[in-house]
NUSE-146905 format. One record per residue: x, y, z of N, C-alpha, C, CB in turn; residue in one letter. Coordinates in pm, whole numbers, plus 50000, padded with zeros to 5 digits. Glycine has a CB too. Example, Ala and Ser with C-alpha at 12.3 -4.5 7.8 and 13.67 -1.06 7.14 Angstrom:
513194943150780512304955050780513204967050780511314955350905A/512854977550708513674989450714512905000350787514084994050572S/
# end
This chain:
554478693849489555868695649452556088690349311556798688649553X/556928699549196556938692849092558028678149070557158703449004X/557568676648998558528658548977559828663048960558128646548813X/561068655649004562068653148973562688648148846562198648149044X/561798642148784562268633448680562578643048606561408623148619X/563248636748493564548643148418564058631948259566648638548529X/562808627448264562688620148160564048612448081562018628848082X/564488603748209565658595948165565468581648218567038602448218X/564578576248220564008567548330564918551548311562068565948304X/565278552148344565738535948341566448529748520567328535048191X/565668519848547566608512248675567248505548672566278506548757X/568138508348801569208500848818568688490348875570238506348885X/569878479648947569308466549008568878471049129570318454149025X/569208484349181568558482849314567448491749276569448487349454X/566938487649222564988500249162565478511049192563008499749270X/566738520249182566328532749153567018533249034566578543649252X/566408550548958566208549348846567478560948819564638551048802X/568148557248754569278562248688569338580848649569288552648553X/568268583648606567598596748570567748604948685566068595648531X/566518601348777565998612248881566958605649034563798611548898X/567108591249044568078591649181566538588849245569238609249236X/565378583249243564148580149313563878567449295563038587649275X/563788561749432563748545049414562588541049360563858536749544X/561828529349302560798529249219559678528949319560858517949116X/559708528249448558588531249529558518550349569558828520249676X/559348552949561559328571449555558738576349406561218579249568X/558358567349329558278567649183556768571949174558678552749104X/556468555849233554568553949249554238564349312553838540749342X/552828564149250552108577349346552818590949380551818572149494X/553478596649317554328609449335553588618949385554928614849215X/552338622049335551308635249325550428632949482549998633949153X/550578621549541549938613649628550508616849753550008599949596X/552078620249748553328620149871552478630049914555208623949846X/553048631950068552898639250179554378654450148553128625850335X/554048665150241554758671350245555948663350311554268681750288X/556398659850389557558652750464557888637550399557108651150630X/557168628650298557358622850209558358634150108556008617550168X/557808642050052558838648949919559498647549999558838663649834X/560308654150139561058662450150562268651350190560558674150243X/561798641350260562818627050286563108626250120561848609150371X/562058624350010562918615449902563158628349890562408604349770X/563898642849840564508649549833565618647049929563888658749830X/565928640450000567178642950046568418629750060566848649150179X/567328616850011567418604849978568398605149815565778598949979X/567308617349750567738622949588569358625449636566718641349518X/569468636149675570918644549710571698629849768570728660549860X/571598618549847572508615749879572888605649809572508615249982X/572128598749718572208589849566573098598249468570528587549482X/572798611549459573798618249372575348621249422573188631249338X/575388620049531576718623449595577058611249603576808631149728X/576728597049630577458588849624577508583049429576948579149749X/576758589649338577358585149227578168590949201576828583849136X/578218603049212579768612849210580858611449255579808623449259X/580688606749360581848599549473582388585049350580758591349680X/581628580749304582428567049212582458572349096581648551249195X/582548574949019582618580748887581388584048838583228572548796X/580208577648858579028569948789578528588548712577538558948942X/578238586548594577668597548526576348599948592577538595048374X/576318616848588575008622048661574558626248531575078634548792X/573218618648541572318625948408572018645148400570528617948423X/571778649148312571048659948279570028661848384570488658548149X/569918676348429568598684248494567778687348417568758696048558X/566668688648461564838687048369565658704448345562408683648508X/566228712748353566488726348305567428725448206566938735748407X/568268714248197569558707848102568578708248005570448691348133X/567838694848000566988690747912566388704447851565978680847977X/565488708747888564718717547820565558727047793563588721947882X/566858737147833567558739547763568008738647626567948737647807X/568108725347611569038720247500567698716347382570198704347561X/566898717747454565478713747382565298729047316563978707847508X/565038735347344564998748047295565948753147200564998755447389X/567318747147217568288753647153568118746846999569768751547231X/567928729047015567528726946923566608730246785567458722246963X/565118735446872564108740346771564558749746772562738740646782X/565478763446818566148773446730566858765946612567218782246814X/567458758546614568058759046486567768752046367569108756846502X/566338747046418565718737146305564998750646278564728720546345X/564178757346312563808769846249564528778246177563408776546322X/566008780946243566798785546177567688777546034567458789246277X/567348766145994567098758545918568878754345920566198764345789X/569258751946086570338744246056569968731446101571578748846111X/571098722546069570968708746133571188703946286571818701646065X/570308694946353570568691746490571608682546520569478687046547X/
# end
């Protein structure tokens, strides 16, 4: 399963990480999880995001946000505007 991360990595006090919503033991060994491992921290993910939403707490960018905006960028440095 591909990673969650959102290359935003930073933790909170309770080890999960602000970015992806994966506690720092869902972190370790990612490539290692079991099928029914992903699929609990996938749903562990969803309910970290609904309760930051539920308080205000900002939801980072999706790894599709990101690379989005990543792309849009080197258009316009090619196109020789400013970022």
């Amino acid at each position: 399963m591909e990673s969650p991360c959102v290359a935003c990595c930073r933790l909170n006090d309770e080890k999960v990480c602000v970015g992806c919503y994966r506690h720092m033991d869902e972190i370790v060994d990612w490539r290692k999880k079991t099928p029914e491992e992903y699929q609990q921290i996938s749903f562990n993910i969803q309910k970290r995001k609904a309760v930051a939403r539920s308080l205000g707490e900002t939801v980072p960018m999706t790894e599709a946000e990101w690379k989005a905006a990543r792309a849009r960028n080197a258009q316009k440095l090619m196109a020789g505007g400013v970022v």
